[in-house]
Biopython code that builds the backbone (N, CA, C, O; Angstrom):
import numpy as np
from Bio.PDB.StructureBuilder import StructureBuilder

atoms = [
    (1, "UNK", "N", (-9.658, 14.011, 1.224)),
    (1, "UNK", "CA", (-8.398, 13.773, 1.904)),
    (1, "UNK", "C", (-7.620, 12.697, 1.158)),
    (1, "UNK", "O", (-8.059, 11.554, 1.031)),
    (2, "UNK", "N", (-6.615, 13.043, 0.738)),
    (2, "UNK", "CA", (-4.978, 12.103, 0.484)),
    (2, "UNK", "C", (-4.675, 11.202, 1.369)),
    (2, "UNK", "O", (-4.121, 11.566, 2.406)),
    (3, "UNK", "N", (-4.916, 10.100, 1.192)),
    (3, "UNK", "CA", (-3.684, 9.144, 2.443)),
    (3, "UNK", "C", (-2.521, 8.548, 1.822)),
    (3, "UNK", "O", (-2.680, 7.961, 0.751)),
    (4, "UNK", "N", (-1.327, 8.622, 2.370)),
    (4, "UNK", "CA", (-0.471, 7.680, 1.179)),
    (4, "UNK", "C", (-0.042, 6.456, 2.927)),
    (4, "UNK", "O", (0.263, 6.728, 4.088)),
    (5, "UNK", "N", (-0.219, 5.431, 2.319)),
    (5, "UNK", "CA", (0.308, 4.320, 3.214)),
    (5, "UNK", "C", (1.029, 3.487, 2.598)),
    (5, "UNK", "O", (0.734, 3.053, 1.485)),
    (6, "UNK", "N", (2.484, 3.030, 3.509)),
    (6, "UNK", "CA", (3.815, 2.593, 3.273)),
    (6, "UNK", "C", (4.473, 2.494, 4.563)),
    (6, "UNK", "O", (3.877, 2.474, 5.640)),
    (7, "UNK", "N", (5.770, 2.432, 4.400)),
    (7, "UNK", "CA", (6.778, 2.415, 5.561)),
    (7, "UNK", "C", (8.144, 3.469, 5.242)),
    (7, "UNK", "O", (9.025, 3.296, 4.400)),
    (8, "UNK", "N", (8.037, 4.254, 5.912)),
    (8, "UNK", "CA", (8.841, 5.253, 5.926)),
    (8, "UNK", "C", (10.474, 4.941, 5.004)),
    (8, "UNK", "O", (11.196, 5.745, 4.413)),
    (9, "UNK", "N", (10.573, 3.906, 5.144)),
    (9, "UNK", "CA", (12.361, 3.776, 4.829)),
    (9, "UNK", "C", (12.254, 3.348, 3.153)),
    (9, "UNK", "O", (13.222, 3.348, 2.393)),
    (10, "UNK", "N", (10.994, 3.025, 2.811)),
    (10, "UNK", "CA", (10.793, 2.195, 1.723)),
    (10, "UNK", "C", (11.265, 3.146, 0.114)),
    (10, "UNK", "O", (10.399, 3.911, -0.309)),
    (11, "UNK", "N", (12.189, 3.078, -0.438)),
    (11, "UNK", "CA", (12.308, 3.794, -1.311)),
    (11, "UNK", "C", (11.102, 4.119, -2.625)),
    (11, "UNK", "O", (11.076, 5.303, -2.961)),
    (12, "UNK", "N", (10.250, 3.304, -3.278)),
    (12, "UNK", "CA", (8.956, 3.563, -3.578)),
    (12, "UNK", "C", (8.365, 4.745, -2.721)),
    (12, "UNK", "O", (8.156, 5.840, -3.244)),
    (13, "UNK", "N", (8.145, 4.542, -1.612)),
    (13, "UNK", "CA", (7.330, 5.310, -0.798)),
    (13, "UNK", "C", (7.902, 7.073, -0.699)),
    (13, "UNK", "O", (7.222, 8.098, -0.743)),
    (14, "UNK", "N", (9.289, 6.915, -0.564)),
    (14, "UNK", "CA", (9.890, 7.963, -0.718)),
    (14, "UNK", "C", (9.893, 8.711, -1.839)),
    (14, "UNK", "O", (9.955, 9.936, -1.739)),
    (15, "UNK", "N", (9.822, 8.037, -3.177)),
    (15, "UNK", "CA", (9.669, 8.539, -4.623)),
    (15, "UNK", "C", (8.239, 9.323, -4.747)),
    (15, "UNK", "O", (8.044, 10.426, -5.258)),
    (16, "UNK", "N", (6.916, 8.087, -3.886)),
    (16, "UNK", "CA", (5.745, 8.672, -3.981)),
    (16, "UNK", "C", (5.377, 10.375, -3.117)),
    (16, "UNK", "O", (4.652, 11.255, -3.581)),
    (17, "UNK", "N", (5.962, 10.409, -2.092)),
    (17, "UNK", "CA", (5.979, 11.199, -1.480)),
    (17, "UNK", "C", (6.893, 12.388, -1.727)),
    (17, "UNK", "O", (6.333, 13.453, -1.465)),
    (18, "UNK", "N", (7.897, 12.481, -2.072)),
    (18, "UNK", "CA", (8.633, 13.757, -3.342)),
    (18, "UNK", "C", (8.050, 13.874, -4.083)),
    (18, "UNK", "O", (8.253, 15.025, -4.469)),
    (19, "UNK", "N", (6.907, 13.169, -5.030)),
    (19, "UNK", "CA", (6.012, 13.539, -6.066)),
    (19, "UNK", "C", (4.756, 14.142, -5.002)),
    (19, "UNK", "O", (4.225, 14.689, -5.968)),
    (20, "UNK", "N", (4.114, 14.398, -4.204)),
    (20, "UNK", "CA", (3.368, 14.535, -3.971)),
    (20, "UNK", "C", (3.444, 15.853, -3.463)),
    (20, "UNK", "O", (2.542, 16.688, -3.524)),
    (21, "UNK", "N", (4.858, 16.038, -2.827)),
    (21, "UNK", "CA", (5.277, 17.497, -2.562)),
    (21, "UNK", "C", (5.077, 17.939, -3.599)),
    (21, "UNK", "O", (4.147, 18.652, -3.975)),
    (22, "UNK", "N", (6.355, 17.356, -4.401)),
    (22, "UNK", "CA", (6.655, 18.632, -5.656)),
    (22, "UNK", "C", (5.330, 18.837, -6.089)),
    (22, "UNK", "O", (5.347, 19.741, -6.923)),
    (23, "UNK", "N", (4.415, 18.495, -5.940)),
    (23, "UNK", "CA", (2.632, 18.693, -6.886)),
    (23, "UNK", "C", (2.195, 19.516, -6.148)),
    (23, "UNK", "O", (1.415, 20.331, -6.640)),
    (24, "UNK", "N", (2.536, 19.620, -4.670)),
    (24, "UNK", "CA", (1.332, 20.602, -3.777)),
    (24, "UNK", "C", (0.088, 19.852, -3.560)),
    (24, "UNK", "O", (-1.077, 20.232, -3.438)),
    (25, "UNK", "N", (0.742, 18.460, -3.541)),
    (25, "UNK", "CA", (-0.794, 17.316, -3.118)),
    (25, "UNK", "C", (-0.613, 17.314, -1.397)),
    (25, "UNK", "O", (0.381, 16.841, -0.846)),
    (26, "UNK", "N", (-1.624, 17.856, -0.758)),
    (26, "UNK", "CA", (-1.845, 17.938, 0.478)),
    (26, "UNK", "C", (-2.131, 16.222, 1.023)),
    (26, "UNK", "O", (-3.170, 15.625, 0.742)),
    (27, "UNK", "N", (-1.174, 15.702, 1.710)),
    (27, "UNK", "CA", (-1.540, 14.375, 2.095)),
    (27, "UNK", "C", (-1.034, 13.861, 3.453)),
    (27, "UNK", "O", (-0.099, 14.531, 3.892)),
    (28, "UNK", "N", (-1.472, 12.711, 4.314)),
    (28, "UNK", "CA", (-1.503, 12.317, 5.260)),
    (28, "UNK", "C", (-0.560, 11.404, 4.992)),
    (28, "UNK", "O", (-0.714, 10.681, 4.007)),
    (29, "UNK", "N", (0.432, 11.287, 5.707)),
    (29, "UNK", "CA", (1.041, 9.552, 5.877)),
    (29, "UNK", "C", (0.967, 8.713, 6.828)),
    (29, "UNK", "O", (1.126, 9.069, 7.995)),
    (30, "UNK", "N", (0.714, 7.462, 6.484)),
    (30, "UNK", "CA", (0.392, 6.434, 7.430)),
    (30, "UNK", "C", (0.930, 5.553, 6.890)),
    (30, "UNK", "O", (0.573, 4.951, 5.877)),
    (31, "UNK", "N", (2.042, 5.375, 7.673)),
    (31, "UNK", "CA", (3.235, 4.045, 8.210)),
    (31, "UNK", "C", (2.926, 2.991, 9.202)),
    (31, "UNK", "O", (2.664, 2.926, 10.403)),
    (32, "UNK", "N", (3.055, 2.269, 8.291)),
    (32, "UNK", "CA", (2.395, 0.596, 8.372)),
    (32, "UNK", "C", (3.798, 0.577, 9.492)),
    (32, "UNK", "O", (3.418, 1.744, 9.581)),
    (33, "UNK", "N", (4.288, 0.513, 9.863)),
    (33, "UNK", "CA", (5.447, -0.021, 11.086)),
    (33, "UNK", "C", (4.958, 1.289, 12.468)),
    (33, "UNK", "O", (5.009, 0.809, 13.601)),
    (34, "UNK", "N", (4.632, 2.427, 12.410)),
    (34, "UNK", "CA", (5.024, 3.156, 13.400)),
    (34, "UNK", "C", (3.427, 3.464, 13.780)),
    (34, "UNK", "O", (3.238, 3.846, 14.935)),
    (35, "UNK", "N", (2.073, 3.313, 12.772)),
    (35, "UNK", "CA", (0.666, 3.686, 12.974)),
    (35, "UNK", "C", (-0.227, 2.674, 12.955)),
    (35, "UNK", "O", (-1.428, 2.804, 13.195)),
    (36, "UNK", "N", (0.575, 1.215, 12.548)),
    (36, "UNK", "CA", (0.271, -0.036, 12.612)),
    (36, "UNK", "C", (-0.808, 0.099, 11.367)),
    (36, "UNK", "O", (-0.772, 0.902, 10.436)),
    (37, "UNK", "N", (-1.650, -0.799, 11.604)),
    (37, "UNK", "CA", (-2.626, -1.633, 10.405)),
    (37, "UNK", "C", (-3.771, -2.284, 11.347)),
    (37, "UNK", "O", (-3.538, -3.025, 12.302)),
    (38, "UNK", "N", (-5.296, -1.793, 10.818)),
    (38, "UNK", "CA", (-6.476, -2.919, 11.894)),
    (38, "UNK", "C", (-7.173, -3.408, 10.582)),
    (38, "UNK", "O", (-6.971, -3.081, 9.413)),
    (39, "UNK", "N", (-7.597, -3.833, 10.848)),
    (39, "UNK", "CA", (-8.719, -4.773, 9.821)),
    (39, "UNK", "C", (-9.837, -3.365, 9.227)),
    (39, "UNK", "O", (-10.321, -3.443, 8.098)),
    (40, "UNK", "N", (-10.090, -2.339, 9.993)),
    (40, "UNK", "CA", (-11.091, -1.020, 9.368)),
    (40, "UNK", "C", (-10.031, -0.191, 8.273)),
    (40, "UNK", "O", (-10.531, 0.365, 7.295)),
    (41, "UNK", "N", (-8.685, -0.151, 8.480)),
    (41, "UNK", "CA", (-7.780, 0.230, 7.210)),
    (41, "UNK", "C", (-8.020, -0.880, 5.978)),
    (41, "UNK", "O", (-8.505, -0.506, 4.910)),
    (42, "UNK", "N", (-7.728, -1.955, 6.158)),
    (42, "UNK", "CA", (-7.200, -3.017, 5.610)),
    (42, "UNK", "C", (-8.573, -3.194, 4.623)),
    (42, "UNK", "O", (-8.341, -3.233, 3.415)),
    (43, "UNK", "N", (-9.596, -3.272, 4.940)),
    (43, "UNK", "CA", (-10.529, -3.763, 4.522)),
    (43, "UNK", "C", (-10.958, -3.254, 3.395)),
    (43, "UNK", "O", (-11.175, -4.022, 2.458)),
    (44, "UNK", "N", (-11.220, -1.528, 3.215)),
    (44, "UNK", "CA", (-11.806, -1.518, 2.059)),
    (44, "UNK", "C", (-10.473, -1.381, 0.849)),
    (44, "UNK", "O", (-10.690, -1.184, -0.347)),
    (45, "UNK", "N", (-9.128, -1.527, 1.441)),
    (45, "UNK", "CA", (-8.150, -1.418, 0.448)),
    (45, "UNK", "C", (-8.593, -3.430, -0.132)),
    (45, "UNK", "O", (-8.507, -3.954, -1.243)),
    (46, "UNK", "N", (-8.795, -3.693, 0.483)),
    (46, "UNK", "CA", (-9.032, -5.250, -0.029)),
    (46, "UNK", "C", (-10.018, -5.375, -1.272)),
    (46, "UNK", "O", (-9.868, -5.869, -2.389)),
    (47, "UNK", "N", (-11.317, -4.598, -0.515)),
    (47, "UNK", "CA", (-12.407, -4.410, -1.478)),
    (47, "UNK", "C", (-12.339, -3.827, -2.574)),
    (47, "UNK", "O", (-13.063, -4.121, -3.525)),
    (48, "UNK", "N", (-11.051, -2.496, -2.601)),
    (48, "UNK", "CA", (-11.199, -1.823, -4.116)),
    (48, "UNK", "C", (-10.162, -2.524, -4.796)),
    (48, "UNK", "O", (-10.328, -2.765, -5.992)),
    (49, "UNK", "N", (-8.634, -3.058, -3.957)),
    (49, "UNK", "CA", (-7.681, -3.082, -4.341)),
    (49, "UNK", "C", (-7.546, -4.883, -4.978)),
    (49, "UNK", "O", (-7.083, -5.286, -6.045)),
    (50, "UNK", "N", (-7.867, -5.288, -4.369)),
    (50, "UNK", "CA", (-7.819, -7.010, -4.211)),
    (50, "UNK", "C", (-7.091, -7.801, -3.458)),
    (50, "UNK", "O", (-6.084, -7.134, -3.221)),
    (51, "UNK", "N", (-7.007, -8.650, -3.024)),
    (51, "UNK", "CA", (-6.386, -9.069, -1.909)),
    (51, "UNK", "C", (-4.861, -9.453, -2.765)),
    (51, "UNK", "O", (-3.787, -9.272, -2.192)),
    (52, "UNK", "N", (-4.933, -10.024, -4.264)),
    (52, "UNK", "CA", (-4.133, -10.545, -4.933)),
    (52, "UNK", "C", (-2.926, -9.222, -5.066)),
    (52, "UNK", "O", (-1.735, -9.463, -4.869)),
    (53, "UNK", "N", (-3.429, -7.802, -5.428)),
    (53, "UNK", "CA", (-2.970, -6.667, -5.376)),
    (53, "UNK", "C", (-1.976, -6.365, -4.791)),
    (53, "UNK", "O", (-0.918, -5.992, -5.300)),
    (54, "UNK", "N", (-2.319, -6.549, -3.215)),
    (54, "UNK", "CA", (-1.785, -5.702, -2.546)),
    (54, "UNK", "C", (-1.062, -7.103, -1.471)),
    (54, "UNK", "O", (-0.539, -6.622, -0.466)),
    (55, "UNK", "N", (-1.009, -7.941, -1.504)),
    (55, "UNK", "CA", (-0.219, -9.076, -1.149)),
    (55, "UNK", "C", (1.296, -8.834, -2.004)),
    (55, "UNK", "O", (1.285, -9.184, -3.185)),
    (56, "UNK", "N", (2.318, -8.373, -1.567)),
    (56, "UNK", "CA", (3.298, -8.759, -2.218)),
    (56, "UNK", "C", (4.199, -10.033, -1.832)),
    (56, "UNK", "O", (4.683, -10.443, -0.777)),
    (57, "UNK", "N", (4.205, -10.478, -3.186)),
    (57, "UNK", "CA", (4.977, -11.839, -3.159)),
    (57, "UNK", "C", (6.411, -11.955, -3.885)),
    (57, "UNK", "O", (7.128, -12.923, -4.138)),
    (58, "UNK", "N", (6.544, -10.474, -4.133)),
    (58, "UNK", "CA", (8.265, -9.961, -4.309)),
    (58, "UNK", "C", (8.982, -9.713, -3.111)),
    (58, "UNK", "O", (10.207, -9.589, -3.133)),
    (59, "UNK", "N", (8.478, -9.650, -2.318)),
    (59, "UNK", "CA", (9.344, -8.308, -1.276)),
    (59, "UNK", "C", (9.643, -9.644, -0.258)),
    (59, "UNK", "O", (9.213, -10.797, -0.308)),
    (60, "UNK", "N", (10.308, -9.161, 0.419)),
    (60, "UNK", "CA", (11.206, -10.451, 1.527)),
    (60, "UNK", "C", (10.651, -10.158, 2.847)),
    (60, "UNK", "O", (11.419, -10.361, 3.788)),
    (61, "UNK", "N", (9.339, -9.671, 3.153)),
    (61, "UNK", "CA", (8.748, -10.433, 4.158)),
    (61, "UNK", "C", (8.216, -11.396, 3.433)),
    (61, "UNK", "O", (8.598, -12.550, 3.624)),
    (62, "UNK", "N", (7.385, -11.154, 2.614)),
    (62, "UNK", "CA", (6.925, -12.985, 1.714)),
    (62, "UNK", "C", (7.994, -14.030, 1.617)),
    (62, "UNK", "O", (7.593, -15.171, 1.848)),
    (63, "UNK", "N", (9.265, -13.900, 1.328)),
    (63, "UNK", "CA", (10.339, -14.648, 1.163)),
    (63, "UNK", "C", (10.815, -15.224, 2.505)),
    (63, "UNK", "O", (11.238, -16.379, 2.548)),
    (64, "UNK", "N", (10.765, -14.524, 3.499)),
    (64, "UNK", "CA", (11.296, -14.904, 4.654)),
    (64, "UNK", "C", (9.585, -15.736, 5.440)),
    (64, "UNK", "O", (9.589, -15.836, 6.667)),
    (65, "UNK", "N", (8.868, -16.021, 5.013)),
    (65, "UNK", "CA", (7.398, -16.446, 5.158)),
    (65, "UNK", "C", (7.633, -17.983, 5.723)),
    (65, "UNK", "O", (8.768, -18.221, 5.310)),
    (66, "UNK", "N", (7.256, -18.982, 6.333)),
    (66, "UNK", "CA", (7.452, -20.143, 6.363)),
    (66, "UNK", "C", (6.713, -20.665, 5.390)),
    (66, "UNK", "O", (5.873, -19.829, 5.055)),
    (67, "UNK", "N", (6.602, -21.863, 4.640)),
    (67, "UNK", "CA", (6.138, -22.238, 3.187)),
    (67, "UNK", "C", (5.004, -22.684, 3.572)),
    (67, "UNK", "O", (4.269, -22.419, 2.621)),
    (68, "UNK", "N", (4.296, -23.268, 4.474)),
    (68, "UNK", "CA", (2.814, -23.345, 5.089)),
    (68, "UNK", "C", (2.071, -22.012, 5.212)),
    (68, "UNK", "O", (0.854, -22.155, 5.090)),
    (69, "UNK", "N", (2.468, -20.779, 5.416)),
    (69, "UNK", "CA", (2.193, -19.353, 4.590)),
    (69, "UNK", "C", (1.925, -19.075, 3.563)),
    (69, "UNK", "O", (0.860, -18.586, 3.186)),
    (70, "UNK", "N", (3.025, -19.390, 2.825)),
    (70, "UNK", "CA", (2.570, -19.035, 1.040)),
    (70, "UNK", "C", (2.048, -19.953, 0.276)),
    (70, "UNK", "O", (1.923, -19.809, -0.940)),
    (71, "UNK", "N", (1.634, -21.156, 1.029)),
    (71, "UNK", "CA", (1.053, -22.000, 0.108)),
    (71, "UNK", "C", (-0.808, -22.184, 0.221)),
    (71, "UNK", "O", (-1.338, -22.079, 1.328)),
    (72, "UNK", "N", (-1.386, -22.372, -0.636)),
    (72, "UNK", "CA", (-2.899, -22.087, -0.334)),
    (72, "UNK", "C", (-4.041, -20.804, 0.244)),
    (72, "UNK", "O", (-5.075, -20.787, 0.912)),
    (73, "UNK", "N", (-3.100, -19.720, -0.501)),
    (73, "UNK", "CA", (-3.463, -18.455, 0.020)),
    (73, "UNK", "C", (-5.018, -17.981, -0.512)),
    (73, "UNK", "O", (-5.289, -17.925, -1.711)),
    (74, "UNK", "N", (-5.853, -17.698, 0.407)),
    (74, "UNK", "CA", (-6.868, -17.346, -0.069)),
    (74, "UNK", "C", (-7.184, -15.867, 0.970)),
    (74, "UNK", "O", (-6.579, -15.470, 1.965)),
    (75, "UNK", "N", (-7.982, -15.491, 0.491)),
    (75, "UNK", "CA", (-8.452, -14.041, 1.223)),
    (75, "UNK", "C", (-8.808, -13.940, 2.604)),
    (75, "UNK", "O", (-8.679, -12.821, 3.101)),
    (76, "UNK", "N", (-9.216, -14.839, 3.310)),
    (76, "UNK", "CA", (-9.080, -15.053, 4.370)),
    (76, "UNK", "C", (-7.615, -14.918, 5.100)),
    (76, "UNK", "O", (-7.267, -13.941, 5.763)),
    (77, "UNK", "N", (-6.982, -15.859, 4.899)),
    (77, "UNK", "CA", (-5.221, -15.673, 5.039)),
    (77, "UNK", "C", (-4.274, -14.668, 4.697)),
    (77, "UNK", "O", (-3.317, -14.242, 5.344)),
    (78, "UNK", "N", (-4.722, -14.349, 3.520)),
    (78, "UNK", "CA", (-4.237, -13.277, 3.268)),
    (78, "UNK", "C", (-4.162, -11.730, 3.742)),
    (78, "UNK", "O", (-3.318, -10.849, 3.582)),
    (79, "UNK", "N", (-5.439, -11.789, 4.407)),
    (79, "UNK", "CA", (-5.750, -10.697, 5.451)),
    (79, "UNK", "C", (-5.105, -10.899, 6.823)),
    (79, "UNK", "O", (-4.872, -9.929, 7.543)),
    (80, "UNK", "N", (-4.775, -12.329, 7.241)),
    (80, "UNK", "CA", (-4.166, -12.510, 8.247)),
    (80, "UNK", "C", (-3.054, -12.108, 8.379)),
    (80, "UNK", "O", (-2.480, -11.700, 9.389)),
    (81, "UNK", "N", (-2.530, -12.270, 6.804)),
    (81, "UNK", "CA", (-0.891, -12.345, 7.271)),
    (81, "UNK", "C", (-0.451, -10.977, 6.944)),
    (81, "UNK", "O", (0.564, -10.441, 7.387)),
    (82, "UNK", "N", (-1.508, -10.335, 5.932)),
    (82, "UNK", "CA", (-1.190, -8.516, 5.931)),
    (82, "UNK", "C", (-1.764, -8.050, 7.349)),
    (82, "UNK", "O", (-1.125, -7.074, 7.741)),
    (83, "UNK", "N", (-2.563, -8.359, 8.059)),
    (83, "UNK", "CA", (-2.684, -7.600, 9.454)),
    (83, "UNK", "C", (-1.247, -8.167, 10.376)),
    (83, "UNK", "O", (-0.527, -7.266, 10.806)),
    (84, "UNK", "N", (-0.878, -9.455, 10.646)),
    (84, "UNK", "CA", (0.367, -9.786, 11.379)),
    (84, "UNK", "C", (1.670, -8.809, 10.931)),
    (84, "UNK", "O", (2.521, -8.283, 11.647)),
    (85, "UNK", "N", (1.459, -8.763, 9.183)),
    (85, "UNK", "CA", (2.732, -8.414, 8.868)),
    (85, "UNK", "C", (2.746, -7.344, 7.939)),
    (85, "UNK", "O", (3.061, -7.474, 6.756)),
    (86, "UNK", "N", (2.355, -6.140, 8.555)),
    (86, "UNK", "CA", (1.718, -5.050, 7.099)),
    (86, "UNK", "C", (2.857, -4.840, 6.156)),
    (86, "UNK", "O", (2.675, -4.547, 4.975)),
    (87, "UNK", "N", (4.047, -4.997, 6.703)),
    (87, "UNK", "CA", (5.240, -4.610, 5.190)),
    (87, "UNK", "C", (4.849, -5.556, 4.176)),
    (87, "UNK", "O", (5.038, -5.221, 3.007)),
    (88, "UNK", "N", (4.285, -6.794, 4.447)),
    (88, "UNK", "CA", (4.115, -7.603, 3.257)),
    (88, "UNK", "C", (3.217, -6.861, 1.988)),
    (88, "UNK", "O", (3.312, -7.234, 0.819)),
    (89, "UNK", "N", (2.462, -5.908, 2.379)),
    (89, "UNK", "CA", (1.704, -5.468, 1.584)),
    (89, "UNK", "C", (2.384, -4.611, 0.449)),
    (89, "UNK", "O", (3.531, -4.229, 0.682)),
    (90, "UNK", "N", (1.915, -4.331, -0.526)),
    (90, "UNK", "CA", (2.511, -3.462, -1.686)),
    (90, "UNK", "C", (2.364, -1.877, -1.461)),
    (90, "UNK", "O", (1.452, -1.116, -1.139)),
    (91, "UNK", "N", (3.732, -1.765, -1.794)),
    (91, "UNK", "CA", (3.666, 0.050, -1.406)),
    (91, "UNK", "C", (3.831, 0.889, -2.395)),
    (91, "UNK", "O", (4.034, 0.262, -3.435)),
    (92, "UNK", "N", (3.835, 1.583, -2.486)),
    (92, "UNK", "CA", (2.847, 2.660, -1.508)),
    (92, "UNK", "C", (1.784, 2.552, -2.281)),
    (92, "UNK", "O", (1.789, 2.352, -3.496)),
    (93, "UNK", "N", (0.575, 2.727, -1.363)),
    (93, "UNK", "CA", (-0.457, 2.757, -1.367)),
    (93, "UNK", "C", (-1.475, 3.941, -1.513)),
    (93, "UNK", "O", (-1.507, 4.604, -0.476)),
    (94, "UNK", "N", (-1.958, 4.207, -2.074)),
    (94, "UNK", "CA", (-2.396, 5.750, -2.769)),
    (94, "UNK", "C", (-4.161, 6.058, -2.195)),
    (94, "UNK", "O", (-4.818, 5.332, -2.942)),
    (95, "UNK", "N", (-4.926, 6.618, -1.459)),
    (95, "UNK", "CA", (-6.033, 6.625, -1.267)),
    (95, "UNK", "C", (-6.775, 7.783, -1.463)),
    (95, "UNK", "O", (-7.096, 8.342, -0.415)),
    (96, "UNK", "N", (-7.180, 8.362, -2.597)),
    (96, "UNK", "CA", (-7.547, 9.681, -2.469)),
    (96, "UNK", "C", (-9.191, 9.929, -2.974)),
    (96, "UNK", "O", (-9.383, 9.846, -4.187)),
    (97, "UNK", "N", (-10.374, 10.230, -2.086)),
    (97, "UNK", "CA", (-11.649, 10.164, -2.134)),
    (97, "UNK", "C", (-11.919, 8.955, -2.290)),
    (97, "UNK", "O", (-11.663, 8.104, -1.439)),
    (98, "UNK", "N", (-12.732, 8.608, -3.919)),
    (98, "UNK", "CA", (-12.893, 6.998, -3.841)),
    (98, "UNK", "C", (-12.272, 6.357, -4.778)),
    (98, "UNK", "O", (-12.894, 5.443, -5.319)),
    (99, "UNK", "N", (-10.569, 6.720, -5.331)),
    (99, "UNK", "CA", (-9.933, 6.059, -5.746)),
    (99, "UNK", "C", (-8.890, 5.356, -4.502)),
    (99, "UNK", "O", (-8.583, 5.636, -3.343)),
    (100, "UNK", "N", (-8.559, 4.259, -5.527)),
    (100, "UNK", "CA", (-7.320, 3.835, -4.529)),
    (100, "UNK", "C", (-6.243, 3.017, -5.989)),
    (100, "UNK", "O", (-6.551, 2.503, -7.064)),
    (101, "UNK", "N", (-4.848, 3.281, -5.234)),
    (101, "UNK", "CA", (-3.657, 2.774, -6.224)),
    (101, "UNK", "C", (-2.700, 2.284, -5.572)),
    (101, "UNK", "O", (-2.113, 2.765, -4.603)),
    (102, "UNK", "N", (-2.504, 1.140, -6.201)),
    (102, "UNK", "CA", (-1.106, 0.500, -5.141)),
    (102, "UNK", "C", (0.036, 0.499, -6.064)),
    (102, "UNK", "O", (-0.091, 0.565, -7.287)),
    (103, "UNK", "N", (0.786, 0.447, -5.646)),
    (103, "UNK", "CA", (2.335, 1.203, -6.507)),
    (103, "UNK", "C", (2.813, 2.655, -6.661)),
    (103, "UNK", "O", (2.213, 3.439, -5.927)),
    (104, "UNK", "N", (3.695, 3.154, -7.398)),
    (104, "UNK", "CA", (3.988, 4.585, -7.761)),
    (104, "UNK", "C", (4.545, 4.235, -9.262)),
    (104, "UNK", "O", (5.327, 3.363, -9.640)),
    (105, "UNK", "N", (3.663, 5.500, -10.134)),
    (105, "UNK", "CA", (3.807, 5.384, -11.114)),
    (105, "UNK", "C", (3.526, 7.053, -11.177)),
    (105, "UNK", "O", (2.667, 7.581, -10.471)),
    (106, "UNK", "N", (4.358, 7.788, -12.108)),
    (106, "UNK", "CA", (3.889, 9.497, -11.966)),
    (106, "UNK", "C", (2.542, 9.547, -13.049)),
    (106, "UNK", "O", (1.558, 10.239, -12.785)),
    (107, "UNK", "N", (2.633, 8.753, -14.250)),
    (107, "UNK", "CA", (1.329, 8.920, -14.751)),
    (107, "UNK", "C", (0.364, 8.799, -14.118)),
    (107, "UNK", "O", (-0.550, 9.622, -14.129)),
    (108, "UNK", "N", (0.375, 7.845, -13.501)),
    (108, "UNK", "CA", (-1.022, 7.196, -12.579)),
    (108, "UNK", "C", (-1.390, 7.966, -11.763)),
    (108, "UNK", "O", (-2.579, 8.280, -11.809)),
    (109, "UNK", "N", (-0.608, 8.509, -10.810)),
    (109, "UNK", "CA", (-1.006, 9.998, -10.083)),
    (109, "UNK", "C", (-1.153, 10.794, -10.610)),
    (109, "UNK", "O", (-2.163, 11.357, -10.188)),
    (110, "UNK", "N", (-0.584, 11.467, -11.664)),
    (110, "UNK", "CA", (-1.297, 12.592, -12.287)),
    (110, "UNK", "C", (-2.329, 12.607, -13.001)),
    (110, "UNK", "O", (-2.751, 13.710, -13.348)),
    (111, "UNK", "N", (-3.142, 11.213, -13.493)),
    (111, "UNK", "CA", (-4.096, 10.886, -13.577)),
    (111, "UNK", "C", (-5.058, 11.189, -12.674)),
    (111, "UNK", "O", (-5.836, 12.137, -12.788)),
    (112, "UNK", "N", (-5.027, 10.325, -11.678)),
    (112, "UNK", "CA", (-5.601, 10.229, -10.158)),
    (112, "UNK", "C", (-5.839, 11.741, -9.691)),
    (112, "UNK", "O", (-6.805, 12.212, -9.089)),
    (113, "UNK", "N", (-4.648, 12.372, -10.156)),
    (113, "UNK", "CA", (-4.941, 13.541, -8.977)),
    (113, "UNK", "C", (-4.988, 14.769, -9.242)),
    (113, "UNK", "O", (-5.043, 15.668, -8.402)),
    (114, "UNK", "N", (-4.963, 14.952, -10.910)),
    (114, "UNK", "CA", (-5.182, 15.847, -11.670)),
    (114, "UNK", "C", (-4.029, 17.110, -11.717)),
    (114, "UNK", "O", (-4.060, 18.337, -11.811)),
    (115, "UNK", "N", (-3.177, 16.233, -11.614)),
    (115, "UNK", "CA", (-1.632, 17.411, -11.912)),
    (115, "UNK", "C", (-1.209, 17.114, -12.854)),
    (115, "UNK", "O", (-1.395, 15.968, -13.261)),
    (116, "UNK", "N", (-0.491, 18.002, -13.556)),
    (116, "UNK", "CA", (0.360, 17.996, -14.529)),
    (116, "UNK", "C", (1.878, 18.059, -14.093)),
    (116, "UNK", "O", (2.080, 18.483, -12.955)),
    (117, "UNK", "N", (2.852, 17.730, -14.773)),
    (117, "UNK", "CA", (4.112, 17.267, -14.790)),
    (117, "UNK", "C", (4.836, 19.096, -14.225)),
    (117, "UNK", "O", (6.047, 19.261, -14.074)),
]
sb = StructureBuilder()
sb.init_structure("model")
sb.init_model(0)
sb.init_chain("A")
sb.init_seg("    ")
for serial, (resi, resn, name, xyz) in enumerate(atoms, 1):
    if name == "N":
        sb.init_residue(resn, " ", resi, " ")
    sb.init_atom(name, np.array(xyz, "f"), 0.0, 1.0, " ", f" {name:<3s}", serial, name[0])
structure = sb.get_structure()
């Protein structure tokens, strides 16, 4: 099974998901705003992905963060503040058997998922 996890409006996410059609990649979506986020999602994306990974510190929930947030971040916290605040996380998120990929890149999926262009 395919999971792609993101937030529906997110243009990344939208790019990943037109690629996944146009391929005939059979996949599930799960939107971090409307299917939420528990610590049994979160966790093994931590374990394959890294906590450093999938923390985004571009995107403006990090920016809009109070600075006692972004300062002294360790994996502990960092899980806190991606379960409080799953958009903070990096999208889209790619899960297919026992790979996992955070971003959209078309090589990288057609790598991953064995399509051609």
């Amino acid at each position: 099974m395919t999971t792609l996890y993101g937030i529906s409006n997110c243009s990344t996410v939208k790019k990943a998901r037109a690629w996944l059609e146009q391929h005939g990649v059979d996949y599930q979506f799960h939107d971090f705003r409307k299917d939420g986020l528990d610590a049994d999602i979160l966790k093994p994306l931590i374990e394959k992905l890294g906590w450093e990974t999938l923390l985004n510190k571009s995107g403006m929930t990090w920016r809009k963060f109070p600075e006692q947030d972004k300062t002294g971040v360790t994996v502990s916290k960092a899980r806190r503040l991606m379960l409080e605040h799953p958009t903070v996380i990096k999208r889209p998120l790619l899960v297919t058997g026992s790979k996992y990929h955070a971003g959209f890149n078309e090589a990288d999926y057609q790598r991953l998922l064995g399509k051609k262009r």
